[in-house]
N, C-alpha and C positions, 0 to 999 in steps of 0.2 A: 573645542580643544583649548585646553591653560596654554597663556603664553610662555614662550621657551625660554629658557637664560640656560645657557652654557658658557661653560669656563675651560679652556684648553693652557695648559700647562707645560704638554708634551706633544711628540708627532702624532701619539693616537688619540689623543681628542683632539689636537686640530682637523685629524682624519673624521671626528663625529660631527666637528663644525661645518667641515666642507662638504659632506652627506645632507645637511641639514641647509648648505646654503646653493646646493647646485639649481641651477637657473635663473637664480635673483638675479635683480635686476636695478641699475641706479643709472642715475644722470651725473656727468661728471661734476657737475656744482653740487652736487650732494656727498661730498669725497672730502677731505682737509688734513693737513701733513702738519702737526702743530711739533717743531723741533724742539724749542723752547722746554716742553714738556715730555719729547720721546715719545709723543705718542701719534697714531694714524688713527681717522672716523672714516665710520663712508656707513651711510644711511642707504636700505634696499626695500627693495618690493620684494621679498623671499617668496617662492614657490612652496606650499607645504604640499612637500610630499609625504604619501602612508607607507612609502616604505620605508622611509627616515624614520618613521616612529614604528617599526617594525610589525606592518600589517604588509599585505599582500596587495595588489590591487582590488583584487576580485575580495575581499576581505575586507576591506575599505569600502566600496561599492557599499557592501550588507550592513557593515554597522553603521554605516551614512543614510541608507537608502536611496541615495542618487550618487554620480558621478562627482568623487569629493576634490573639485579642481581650487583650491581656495589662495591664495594672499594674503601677505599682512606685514606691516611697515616692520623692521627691524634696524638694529644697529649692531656693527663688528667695533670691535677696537684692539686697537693695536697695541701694546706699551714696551717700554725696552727698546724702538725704534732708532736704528742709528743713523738712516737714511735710507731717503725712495727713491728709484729709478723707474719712470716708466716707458712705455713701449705705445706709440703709436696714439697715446693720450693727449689730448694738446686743453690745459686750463682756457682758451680761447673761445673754445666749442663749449661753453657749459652745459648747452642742451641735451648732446650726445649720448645715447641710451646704450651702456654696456649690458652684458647678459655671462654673468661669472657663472663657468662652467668648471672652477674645482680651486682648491686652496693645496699646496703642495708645499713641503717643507724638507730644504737642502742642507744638510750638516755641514759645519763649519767646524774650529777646535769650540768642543762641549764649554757651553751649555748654546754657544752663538751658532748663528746660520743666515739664511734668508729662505722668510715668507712668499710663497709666489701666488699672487691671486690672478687665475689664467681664465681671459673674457675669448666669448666669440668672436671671430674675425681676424685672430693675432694679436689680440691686446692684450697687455699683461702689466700690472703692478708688482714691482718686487722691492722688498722689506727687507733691509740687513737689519737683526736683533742681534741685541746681548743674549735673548733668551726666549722662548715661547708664554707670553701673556697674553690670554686673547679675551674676548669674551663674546658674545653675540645674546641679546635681548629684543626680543618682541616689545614694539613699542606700542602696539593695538590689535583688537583682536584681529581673527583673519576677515575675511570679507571673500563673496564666489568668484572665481577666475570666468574667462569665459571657456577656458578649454587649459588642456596640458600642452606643454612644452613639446615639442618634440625634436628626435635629434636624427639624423642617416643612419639607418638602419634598424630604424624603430619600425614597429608594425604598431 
């Protein structure tokens, strides 16, 4: 698979970002709030999922020939960043393995709001923007997972 670069602009590609970034996964030293320049990083082990790229599972199966559970480093960024509030994050623990479970975006007076990137457990990062500038880049190919993600009430 070509590595992925999207660009979100608006609520509905951040809505293709966060399809594209559900289950990744970082350490909190892999994260950096640089104000200076308004911008937020945070480097992931993204999950590639085939429904993100609009196959089926069973669909994905066939043109793979095996179970296509794969990874591969990426990078989000953030720009327009007025400031971070997090939840339940402490820079102290850099080790700390989050697992981003959705990216959501809350309107404020147009074109500003706040970014919320919602981790398992209650963890949450939230982004006050002037605006929606995002981008997210595959930094290498993907590489096999050992298995998928799973969530309560998955079969």
């Amino acid at each position: 698979m070509a590595l992925l670069k999207l660009l979100a602009l608006d609520e509905q590609d951040l809505e293709v970002i966060s399809a594209h970034m559900q289950d990744a996964i970082l350490r909190v030293k892999d994260m950096a709030w640089q104000p200076g320049s308004h911008r937020f990083v945070a480097v992931f082990n993204r999950f590639d999922w085939p429904t993100a790229h609009g196959l089926d599972a069973d669909e994905a199966v066939a043109k793979a020939g095996k179970k296509p559970y794969e990874r591969c480093r990426c990078a989000l960024r953030f720009d327009h960043v007025e400031t971070v509030s997090l939840k339940r994050i402490r820079f102290d623990r850099p080790d700390t393995v989050l697992e981003l479970l959705a990216i959501r975006f809350e309107a404020g007076e147009a074109p500003s709001g706040t970014v919320e990137l919602i981790f398992a457990d209650n963890y949450s990062i939230r982004l006050r923007v002037e605006c929606i500038e995002a981008e997210l880049n595959d930094l290498s190919p993907c590489w096999g997972a050992r298995s998928q993600p799973e969530h309560e009430g998955q079969s």
